[in-house]
C-alpha positions as CSV (number, residue, x, y, z in Angstrom):
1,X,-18.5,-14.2,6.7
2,X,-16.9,-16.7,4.3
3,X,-13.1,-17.2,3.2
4,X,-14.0,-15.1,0.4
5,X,-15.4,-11.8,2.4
6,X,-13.3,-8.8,3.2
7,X,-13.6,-6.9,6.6
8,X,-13.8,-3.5,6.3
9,X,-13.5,-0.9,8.7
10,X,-13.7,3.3,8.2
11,X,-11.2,3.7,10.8
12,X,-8.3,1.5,12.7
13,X,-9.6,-0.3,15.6
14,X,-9.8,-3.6,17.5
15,X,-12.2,-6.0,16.3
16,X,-12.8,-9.5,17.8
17,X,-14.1,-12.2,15.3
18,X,-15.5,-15.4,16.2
19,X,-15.2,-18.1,14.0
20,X,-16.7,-21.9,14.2
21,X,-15.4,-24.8,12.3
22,X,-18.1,-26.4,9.7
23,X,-17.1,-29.8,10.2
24,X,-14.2,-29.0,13.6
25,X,-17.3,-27.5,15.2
26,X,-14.2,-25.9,17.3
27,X,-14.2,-22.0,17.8
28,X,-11.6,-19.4,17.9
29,X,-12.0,-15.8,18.9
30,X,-9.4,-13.7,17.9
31,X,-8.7,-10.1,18.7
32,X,-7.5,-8.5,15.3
33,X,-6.1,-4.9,14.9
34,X,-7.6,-3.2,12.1
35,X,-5.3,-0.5,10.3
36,X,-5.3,2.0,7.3
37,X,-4.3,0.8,4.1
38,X,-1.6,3.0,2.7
39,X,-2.9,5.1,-0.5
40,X,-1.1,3.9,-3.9
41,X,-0.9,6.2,-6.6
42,X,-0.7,5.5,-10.4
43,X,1.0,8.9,-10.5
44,X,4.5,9.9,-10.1
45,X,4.6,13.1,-7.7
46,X,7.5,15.4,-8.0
47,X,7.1,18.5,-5.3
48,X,7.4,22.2,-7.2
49,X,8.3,20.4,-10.5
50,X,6.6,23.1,-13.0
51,X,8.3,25.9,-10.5
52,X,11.6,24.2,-10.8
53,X,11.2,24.0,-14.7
54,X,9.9,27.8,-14.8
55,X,12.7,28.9,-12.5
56,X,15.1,27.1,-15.1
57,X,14.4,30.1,-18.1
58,X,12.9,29.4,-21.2
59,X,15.4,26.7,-22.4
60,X,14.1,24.3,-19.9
61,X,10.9,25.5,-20.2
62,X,11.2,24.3,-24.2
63,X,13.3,20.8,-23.3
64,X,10.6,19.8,-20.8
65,X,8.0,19.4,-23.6
C-alpha cells in the first residue's frame, strides 16, 4: 500500500496496519477504526412534496410548473 492507495472496507471494523519506513526502516502498527462513509446526494429531497402540491388544488398544482 502506497501514500496514494485507499483502504477500503464493506463494512465498519477494526483494522491493524503495519507500516515500515523506506529509508527510517522504523515500524508502526496502528489499530484504525474503519466506518461508513455518509451517502451524498446531488438531489434535493423534500418528503410528500408532489402530495403537498396536489393537496394544495389546482392553482398550486399550475404555479409549481
Amino acid at each position: 500500500m502506497t501514500a496514494q492507495e485507499q483502504l477500503i472496507a464493506a463494512d465498519e471494523t477494526m483494522v491493524t496496519l503495519s507500516v515500515t519506513g523506506n529509508v527510517s526502516a522504523r515500524s508502526v502498527s496502528p489499530v484504525i477504526k474503519v466506518t461508513v462513509a455518509p451517502e451524498d446526494s446531488d438531489f434535493l429531497i423534500i418528503e410528500n412534496n408532489l402530495s403537498e402540491i396536489a393537496d394544495a388544488g389546482g392553482e398550486a398544482q399550475v404555479e409549481s410548473r
